[in-house]
C-alpha positions as CSV (number, residue, x, y, z in Angstrom):
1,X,41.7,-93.7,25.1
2,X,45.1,-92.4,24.6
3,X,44.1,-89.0,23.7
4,X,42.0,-88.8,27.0
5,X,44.9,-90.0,28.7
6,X,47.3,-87.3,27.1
7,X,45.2,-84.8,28.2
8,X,44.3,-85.8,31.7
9,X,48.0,-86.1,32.2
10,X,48.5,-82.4,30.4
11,X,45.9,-81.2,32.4
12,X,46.8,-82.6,35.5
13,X,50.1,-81.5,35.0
14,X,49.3,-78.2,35.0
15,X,47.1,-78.2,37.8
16,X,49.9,-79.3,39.7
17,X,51.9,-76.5,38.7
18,X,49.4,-73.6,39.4
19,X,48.3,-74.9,43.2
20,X,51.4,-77.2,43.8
21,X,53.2,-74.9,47.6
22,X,56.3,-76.0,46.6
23,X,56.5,-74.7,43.2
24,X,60.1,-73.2,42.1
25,X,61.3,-70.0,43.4
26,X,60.6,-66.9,41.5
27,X,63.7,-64.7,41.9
28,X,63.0,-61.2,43.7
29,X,64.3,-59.6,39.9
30,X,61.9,-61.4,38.2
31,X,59.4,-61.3,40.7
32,X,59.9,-57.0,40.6
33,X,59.7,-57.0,36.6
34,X,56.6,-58.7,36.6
35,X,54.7,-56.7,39.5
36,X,56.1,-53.7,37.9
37,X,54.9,-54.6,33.9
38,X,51.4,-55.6,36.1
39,X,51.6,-51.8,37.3
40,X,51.8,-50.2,34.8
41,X,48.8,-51.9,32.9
42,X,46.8,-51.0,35.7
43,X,46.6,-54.8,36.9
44,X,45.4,-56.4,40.5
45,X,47.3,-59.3,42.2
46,X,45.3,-61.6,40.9
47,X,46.6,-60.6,37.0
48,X,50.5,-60.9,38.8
49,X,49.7,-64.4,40.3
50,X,48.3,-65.5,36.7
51,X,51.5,-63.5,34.8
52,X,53.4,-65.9,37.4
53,X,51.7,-68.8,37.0
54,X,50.6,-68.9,41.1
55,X,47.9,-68.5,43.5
56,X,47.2,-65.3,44.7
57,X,48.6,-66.2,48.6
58,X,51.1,-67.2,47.4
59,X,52.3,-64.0,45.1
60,X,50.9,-61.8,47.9
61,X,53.6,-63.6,50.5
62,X,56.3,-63.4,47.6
63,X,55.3,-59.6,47.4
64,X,55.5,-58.9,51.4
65,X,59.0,-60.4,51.7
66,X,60.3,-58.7,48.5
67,X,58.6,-55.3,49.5
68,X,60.2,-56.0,53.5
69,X,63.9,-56.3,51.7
70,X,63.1,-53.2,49.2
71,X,62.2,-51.0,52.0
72,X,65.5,-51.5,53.5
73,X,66.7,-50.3,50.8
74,X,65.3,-47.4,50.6
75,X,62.8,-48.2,48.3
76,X,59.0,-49.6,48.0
77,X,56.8,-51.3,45.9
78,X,54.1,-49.4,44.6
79,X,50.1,-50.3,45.3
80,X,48.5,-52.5,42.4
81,X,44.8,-51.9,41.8
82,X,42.9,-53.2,44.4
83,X,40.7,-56.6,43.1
84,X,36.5,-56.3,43.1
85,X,35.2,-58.1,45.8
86,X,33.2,-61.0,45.5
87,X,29.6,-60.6,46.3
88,X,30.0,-57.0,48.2
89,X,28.3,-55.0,46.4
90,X,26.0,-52.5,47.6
91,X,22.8,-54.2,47.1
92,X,23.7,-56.8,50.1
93,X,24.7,-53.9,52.5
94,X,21.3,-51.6,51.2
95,X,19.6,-55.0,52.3
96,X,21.1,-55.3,55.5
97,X,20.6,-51.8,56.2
98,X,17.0,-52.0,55.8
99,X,16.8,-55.5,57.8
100,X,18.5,-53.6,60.9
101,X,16.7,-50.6,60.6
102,X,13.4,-52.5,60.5
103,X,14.6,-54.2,63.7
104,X,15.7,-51.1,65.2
105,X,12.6,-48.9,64.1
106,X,14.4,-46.6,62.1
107,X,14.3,-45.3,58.8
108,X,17.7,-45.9,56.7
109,X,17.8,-42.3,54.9
């Protein structure tokens, strides 16, 4: 019983932490010399938000008003690897191509 209760508390704890809004402040140095180690590796927002212990809204919020003070300053933030969408892949548009073709009376190729 006080093993499970240990954990529940651990793991609610850090439940918390990852999804709680009002986590602390990440300063715009650390938040820069994380997105930039993320860059380099080749990583997507969704490896920053994990290296920074967030959800991805709200690193990509923490990254549009660090990258709005950068710029004026002369300088910008570069792109991280886009992330793989979820359930876009091309068999769902090949289908939907064929399903409005077959309602238009055309032939997809």
């Amino acid at each position: 019983m006080k093993v499970t209760l240990a954990f529940n508390e651990l793991f609610f704890d850090k439940e918390v932490a990852m999804s709680n809004p009002k986590a602390a402040p990440i300063s715009a140095k650390d938040f820069v010399s994380a997105y930039v180690q993320t860059h380099e590796a080749g990583g997507t927002i969704e490896d920053l938000a994990d290296t920074l212990n967030r959800n991805i809204d709200q690193v990509r919020a923490k990254r549009n008003s660090v990258s709005a003070q950068l710029k004026q300053r002369g300088v910008s933030l570069p792109s991280l690897k886009r992330m793989a969408r979820n359930g876009g892949g091309g068999a769902a548009y090949d289908e939907a191509a064929e399903m409005l073709s077959a309602y238009l009376g055309t032939d997809t190729e």
